[in-house]
C-alpha positions as semicolon CSV with decimal commas, in nm:
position;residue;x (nm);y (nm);z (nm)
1;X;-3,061;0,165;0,922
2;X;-3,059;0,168;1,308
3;X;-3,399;-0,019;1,291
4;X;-3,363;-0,206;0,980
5;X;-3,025;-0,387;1,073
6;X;-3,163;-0,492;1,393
7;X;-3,460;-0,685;1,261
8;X;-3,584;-1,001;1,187
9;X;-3,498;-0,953;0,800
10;X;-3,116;-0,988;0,854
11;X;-2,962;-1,140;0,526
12;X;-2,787;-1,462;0,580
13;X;-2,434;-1,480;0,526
14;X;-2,449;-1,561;0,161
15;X;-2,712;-1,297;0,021
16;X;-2,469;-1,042;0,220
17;X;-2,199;-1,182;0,056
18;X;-2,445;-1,122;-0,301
19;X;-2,532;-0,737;-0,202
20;X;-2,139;-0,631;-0,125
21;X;-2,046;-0,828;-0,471
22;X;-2,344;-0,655;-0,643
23;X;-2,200;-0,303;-0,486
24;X;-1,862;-0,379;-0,672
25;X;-1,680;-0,473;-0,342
26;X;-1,389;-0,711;-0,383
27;X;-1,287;-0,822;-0,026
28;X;-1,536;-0,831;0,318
29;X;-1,357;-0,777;0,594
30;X;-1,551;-0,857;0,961
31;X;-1,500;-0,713;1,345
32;X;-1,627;-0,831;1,676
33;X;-1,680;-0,522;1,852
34;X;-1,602;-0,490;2,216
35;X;-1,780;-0,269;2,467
36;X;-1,543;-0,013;2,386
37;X;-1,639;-0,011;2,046
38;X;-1,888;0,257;1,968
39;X;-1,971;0,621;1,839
40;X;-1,832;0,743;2,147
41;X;-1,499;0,633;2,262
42;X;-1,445;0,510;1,821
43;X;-1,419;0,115;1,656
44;X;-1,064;0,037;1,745
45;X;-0,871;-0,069;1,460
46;X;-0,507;-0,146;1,532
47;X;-0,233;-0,026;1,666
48;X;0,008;0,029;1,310
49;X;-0,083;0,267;1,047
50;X;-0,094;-0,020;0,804
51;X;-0,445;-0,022;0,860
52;X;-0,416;0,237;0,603
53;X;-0,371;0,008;0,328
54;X;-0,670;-0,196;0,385
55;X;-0,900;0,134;0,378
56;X;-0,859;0,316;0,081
57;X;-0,877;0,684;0,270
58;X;-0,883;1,016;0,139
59;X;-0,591;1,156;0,183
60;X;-0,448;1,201;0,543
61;X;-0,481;1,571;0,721
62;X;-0,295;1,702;1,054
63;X;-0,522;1,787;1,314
64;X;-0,475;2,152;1,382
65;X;-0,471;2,304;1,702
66;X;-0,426;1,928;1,869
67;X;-0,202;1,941;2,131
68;X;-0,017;1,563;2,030
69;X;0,027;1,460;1,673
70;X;-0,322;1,339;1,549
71;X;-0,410;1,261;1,157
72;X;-0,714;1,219;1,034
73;X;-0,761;1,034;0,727
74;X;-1,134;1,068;0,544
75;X;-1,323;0,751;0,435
76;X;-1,579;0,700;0,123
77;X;-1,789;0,538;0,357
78;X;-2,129;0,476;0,315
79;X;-2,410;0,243;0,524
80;X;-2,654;-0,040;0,352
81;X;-2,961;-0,215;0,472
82;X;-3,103;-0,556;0,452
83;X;-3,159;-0,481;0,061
84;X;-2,865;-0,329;-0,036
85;X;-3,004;-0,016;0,005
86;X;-2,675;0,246;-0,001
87;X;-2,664;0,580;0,204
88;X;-2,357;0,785;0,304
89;X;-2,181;0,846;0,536
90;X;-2,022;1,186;0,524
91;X;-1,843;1,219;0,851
92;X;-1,666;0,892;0,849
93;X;-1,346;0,881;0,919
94;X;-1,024;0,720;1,055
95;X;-0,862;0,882;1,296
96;X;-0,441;0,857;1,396
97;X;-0,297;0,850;1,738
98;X;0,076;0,781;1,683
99;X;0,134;0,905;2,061
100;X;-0,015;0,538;2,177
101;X;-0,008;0,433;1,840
102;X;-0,336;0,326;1,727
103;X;-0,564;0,365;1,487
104;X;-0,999;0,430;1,511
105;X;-1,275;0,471;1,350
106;X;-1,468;0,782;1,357
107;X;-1,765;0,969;1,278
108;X;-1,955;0,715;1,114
109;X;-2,279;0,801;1,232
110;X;-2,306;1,154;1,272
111;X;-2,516;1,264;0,997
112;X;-2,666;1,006;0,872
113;X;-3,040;0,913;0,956
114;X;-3,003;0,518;0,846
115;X;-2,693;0,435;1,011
116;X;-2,683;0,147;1,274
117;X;-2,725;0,402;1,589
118;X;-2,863;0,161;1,846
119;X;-2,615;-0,121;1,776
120;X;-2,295;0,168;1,783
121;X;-2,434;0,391;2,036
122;X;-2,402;0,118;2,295
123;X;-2,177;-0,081;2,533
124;X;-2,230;-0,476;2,416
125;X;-1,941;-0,755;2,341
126;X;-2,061;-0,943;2,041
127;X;-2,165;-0,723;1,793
128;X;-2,024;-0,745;1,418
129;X;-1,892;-0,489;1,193
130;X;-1,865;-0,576;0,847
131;X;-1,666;-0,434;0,603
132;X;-1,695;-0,418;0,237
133;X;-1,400;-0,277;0,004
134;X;-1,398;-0,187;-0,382
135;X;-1,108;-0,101;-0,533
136;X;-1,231;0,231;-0,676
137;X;-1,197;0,371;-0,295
138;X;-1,552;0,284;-0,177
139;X;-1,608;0,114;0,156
140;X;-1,989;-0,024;0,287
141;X;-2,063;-0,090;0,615
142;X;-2,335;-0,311;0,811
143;X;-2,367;-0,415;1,149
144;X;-2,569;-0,713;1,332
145;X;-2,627;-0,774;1,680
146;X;-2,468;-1,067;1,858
147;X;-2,779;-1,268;1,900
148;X;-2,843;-1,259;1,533
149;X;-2,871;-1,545;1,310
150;X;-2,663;-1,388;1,093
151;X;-2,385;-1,310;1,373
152;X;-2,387;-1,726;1,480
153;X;-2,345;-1,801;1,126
154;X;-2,001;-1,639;1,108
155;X;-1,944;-1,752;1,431
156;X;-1,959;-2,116;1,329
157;X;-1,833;-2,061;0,962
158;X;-1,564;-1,876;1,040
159;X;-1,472;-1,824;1,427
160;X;-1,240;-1,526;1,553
161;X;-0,851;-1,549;1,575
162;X;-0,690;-1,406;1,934
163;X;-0,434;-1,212;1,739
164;X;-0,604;-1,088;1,403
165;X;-0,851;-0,776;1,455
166;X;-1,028;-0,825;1,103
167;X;-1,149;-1,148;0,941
168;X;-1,167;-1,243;0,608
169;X;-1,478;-1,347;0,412
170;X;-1,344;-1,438;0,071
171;X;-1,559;-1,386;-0,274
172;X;-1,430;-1,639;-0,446
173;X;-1,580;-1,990;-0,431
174;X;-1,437;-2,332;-0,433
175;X;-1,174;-2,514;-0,223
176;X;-0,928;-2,285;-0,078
177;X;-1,122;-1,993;-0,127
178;X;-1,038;-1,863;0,197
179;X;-0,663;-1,905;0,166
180;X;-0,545;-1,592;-0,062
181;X;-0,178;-1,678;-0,056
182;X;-0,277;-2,001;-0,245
183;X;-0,484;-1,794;-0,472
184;X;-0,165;-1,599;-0,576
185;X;0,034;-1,899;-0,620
186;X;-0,191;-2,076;-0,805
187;X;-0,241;-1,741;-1,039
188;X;0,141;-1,697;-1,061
189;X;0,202;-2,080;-1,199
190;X;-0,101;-2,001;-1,450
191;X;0,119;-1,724;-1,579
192;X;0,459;-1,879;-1,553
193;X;0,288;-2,150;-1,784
194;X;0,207;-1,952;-2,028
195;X;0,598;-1,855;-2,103
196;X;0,713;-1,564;-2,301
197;X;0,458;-1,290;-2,302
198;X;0,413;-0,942;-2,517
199;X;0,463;-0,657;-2,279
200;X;0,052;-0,514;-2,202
201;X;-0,135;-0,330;-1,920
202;X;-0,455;-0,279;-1,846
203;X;-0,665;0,084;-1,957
204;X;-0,890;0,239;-1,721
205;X;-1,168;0,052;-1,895
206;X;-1,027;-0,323;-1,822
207;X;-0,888;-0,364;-2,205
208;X;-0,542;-0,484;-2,284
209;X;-0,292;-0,231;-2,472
210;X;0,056;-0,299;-2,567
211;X;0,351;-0,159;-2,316
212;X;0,685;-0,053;-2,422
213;X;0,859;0,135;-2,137
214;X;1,096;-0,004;-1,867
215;X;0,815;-0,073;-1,627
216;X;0,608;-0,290;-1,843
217;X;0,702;-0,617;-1,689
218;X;0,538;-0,500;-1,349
219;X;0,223;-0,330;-1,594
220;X;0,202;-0,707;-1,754
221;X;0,203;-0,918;-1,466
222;X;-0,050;-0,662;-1,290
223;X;-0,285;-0,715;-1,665
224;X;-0,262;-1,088;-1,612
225;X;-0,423;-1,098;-1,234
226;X;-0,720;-0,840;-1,382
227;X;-0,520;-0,548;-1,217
228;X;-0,553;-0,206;-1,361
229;X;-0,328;0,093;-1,313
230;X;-0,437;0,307;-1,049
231;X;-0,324;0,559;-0,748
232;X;-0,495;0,349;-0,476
233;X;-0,248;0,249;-0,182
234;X;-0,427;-0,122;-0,142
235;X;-0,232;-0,442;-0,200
236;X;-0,297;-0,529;-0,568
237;X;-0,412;-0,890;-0,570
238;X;-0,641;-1,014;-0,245
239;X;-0,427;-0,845;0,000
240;X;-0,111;-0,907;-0,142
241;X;0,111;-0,660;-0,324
242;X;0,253;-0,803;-0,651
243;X;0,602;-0,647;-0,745
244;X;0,827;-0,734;-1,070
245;X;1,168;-0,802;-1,044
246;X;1,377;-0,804;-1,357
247;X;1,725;-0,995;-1,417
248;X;1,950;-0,988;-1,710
249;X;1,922;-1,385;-1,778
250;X;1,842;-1,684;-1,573
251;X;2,166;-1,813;-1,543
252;X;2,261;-1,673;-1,207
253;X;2,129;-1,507;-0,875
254;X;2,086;-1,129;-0,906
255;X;2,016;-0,859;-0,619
256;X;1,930;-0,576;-0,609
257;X;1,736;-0,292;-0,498
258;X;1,325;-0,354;-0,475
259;X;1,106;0,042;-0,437
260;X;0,864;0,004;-0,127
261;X;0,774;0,353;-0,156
262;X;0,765;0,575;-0,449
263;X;0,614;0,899;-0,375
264;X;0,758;1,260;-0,463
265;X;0,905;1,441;-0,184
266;X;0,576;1,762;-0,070
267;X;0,826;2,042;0,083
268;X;1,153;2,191;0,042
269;X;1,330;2,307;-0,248
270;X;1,193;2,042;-0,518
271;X;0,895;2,201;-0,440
272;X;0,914;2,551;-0,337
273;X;1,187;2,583;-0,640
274;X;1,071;2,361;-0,877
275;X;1,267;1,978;-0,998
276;X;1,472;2,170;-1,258
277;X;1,627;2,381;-0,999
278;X;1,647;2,071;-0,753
279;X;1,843;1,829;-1,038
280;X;2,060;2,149;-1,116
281;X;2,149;2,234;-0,750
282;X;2,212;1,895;-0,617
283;X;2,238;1,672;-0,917
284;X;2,541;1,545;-1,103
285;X;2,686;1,480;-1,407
286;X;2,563;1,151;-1,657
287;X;2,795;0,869;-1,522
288;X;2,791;0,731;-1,850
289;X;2,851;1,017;-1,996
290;X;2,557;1,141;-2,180
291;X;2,594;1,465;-2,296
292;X;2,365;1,759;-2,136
293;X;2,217;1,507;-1,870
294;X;2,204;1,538;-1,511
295;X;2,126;1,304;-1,264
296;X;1,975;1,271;-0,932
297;X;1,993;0,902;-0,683
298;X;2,187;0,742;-0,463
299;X;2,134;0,546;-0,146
300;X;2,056;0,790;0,174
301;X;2,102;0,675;0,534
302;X;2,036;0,908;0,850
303;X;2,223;1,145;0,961
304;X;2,484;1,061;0,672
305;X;2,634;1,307;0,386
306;X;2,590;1,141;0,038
307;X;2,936;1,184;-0,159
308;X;2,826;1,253;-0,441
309;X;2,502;1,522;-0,388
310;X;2,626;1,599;-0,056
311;X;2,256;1,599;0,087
312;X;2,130;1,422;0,422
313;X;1,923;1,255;0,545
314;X;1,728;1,330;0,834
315;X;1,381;1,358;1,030
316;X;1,203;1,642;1,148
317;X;0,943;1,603;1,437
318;X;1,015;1,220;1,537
319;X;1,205;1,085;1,853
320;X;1,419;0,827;1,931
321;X;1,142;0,632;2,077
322;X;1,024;0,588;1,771
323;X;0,732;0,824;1,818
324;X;0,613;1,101;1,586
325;X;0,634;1,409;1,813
326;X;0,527;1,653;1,539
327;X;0,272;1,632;1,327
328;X;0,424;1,858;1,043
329;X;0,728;1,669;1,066
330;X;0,902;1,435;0,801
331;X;1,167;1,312;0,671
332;X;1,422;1,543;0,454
333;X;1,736;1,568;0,269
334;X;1,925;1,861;0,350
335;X;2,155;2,068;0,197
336;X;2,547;2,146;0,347
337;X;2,395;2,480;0,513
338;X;2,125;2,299;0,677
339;X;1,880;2,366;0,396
340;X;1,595;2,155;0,326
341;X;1,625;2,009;-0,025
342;X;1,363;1,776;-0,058
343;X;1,115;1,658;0,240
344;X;0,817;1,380;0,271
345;X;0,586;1,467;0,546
346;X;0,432;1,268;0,806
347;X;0,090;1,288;0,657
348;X;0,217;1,236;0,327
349;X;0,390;0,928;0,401
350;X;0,083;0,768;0,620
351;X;-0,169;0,882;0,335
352;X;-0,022;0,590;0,153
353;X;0,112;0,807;-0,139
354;X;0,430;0,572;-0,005
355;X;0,289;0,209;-0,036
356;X;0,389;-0,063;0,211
357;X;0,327;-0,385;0,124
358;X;0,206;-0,717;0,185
C-alpha cells in the first residue's frame, strides 16, 4: 500500500468512513504522527496501559530475556488501500514499557508488501494514522500524508486536541454524533422509558433469549444497546463501559460494592492444586448456614491478614514507586506460611482479562 496510499486516489473522508463501516468496524480512531513516529523508533501511543482497552490485543506476553519489564501484546492488525482492499499484518504489535511507562506500536510493517512503508519509514510531522476497530478483535489501518486532501479535511472537520493522543471519528450520523456520552444518555432514557422489562441477552448470533440467573439485569441492559456477550476487554457501548447495579427497592439509597475486574487468579494453589482444594484449604463455612457449602470472599487490602481465610494480600515484582520491576510479578494472596494461594500476574492483569473501565 506504500504507493497506493500516497496517491492521487486518496478517499475523502466520507467513502473512508464507508470502507471501515463496510469492514465491520464500529469506532475510527485518528493520530497525527510526529517525527518520532515511525517503523523505527514505534507510533507512540500513551503513556497508561489503558490503551489496552481501546485495542482489542491478543493476549499480553513477557518479553524474555529483556533486561526491564517489557510486554508485548499481539494485534489482529491488518492494512487497506484506497478500495478497501484488506492485507495483514502479521507482525503488528503493541509493545509495553512500564519502566517509563508508555505504550507503542510495533511491527506493523515488517512483512507485509502493501503496507504504508514510505509514509512510516520516515521522519515528517503531519502525517495521519487512522484507526479502525470491530468488536470481533479486528483492527485496519491506513495512513495519508500531511499534504493530502484527505489529511486537510480532518484537519478542518475535526482539528487536534493538545491533551488527547487519538481522535474520534464517529459512525453515527446526525446532530451530536460526535458526542458519545450523549449517545449513552439518550440510549439509557430510551430504555428507562420503556419500564419493566423481561430479563434477555443477546446469542452469539444477535437474537434475543430469555435470562434467568443473577446477572441478567447487566445481560438485559447490554441486549438493549445491541451488545452481545463476549470476552473482549473494550468498553461496551462507544467507549463507555455499561455496568448494572441492582437495589432491593427504590425507596432509599443503597451502596455497595461495584466488580472492576473479574478475572480468575493464573498461579498459585487455585491453580497448581485445583479450586476444590483452594475453597477447602482457605474457605469457610456457609454463613447462612447451608449445609455442605463452603465459601470463599471477603475484602483484601495489602499487606493485611483477612480474619476469616487468613490469606494476604500482597505484590510480587512491583515497587513503591509505583513501577513494575518484574515482569513475572503480580499480585497474590498468601497463605500464613508465606504460601502463595492464589496470584494474578502482571501480564494477566494488563491483557485485559481484568477490565477497567470507562
Amino acid at each position: 500500500m506504500s504507493n497506493r496510499s500516497v496517491s492521487a486516489d486518496i478517499p475523502g473522508l466520507g467513502r473512508l468512513k464507508e470502507i471501515f463501516a463496510d469492514l465491520g468496524c464500529s469506532r475510527i480512531l485518528y493520530k497525527f504522527l510526529a517525527e518520532n513516529d515511525n517503523s523505527k523508533n514505534q507510533i507512540y501511543l500513551g503513556t497508561n496501559f489503558e490503551v489496552l482497552n481501546i485495542f482489542p490485543n491478543l493476549n499480553v506476553r513477557v518479553e524474555e530475556g529483556a533486561k526491564k519489564a517489557i510486554f508485548k501484546a499481539a494485534l489482529n492488525f491488518s492494512w487497506i488501500d484506497a478500495q478497501g482492499n484488506v492485507e495483514p499484518a502479521t507482525h503488528a504489535q503493541l509493545i509495553l514499557y512500564p519502566q517509563y511507562p508508555e505504550v507503542r506500536f510495533s511491527g506493523f510493517l515488517r512483512g507485509c508488501k502493501n503496507a504504508p512503508s514510505e509514509l512510516l519509514n520516515c521522519r515528517m510531522t503531519g502525517r495521519i494514522l487512522l484507526l479502525g476497530i470491530k468488536n470481533s478483535g479486528e483492527v485496519y489501518g491506513f495512513a495519508v500524508a500531511p499534504d493530502s486532501p484527505l489529511a486537510r479535511e480532518l484537519q478542518a472537520e475535526h482539528p487536534v486536541t493538545a491533551d488527547t493522543i487519538f481522535q474520534h471519528i464517529p459512525l453515527v450520523a446526525g446532530r451530536d454524533a460526535g458526542d458519545s456520552r450523549i449517545l449513552l444518555l439518550r440510549e439509557l432514557k430510551r430504555i428507562h422509558e420503556k419500564e419493566w422489562l423481561l430479563s434477555k441477552r443477546l446469542n452469539s448470533d444477535g437474537g434475543i433469549v430469555a435470562c434467568q440467573a443473577p446477572n441478567c439485569g447487566g445481560y438485559t441492559l447490554e441486549a438493549e444497546l445491541g451488545v452481545r456477550p463476549n470476552g473482549f476487554s473494550q468498553p461496551d457501548y462507544l467507549g463507555w463501559e455499561v455496568k448494572q447495579f441492582s437495589v432491593p427497592s427504590f425507596s432509599g439509597k443503597y451502596s455497595g460494592i461495584l466488580t472492576l475486574m473479574t478475572p480468575e487468579p493464573d498461579g498459585g494453589d487455585y491453580c497448581d492444586k485445583g479450586v476444590d482444594y483452594f475453597v477447602r484449604t482457605y474457605g469457610y463455612v456457609d454463613t447462612k448456614g447451608r449445609d455442605d457449602r463452603l465459601n470463599f470472599g471477603g475484602i483484601y487490602r495489602n499487606n493485611m491478614q483477612h480474619s476469616v481465610t487468613g490469606l494476604r494480600l500482597g505484590l510480587i515484582g512491583y515497587s513503591a514507586g509505583q513501577k513494575i520491576l518484574d515482569g513475572n510479578g503480580s499480585i497474590a494472596l498468601f497463605g500464613r506460611t508465606g504460601q502463595v494461594a492464589a496470584s494474578w500476574s502482571f501480564a494477566g492483569l494488563i491483557a485485559g482479562r481484568a477490565n477497567f473501565y470507562h
